[in-house]
N, C-alpha and C positions, 0 to 999 in steps of 0.2 A: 397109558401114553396117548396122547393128543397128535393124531396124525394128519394132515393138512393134504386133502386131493385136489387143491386150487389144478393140476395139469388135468382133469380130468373133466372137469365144469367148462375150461378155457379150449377143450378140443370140442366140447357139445357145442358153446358157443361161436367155436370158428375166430375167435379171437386171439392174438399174437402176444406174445410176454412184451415187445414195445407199445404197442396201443392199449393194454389192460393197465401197463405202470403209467404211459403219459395221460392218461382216463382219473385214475387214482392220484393222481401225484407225488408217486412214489420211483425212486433211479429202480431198472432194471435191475443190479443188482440185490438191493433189498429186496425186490418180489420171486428171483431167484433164490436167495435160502427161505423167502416161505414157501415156495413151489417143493424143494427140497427136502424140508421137513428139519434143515438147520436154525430155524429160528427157536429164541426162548421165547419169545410173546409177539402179541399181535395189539396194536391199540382199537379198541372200539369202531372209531373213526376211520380207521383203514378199513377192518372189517365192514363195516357200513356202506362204506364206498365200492369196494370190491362186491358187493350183495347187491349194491344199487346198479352197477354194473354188467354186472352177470344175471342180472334177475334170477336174484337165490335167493336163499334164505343161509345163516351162516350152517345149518346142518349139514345143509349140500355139499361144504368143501371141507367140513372140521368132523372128523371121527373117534371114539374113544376104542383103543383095543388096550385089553388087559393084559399087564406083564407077567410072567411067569416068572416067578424067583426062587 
């Protein structure tokens, strides 16, 4: 599973869910379910922006944990 800590980047940075989405240009909304971990995909281009942003890299906020089934 592809776990997404965008809140975890955006509290190092001191940055708010409205100035990271009007930054990106993406509605507050949409950066709430990637905060969330509700989303099925991310487009490149967001990710870019959101890195270009944050000064990451996308490993910073995108993590892999293995499901146990």
């Amino acid at each position: 599973m592809i776990v997404v800590n965008l809140d975890v980047m955006m509290a190092k940075r001191k940055i708010s869910s409205q100035e990271l989405a009007e930054k990106i240009g993406i509605t507050q909304a949409n950066l709430s379910i990637l905060k969330t971990n509700k989303g099925k995909a991310i487009r490149f281009s967001t990710l870019e922006k959101i890195c270009e942003v944050l000064k990451c890299k996308p490993g910073d906020i995108l993590d892999y944990i293995k499901e146990d089934n």
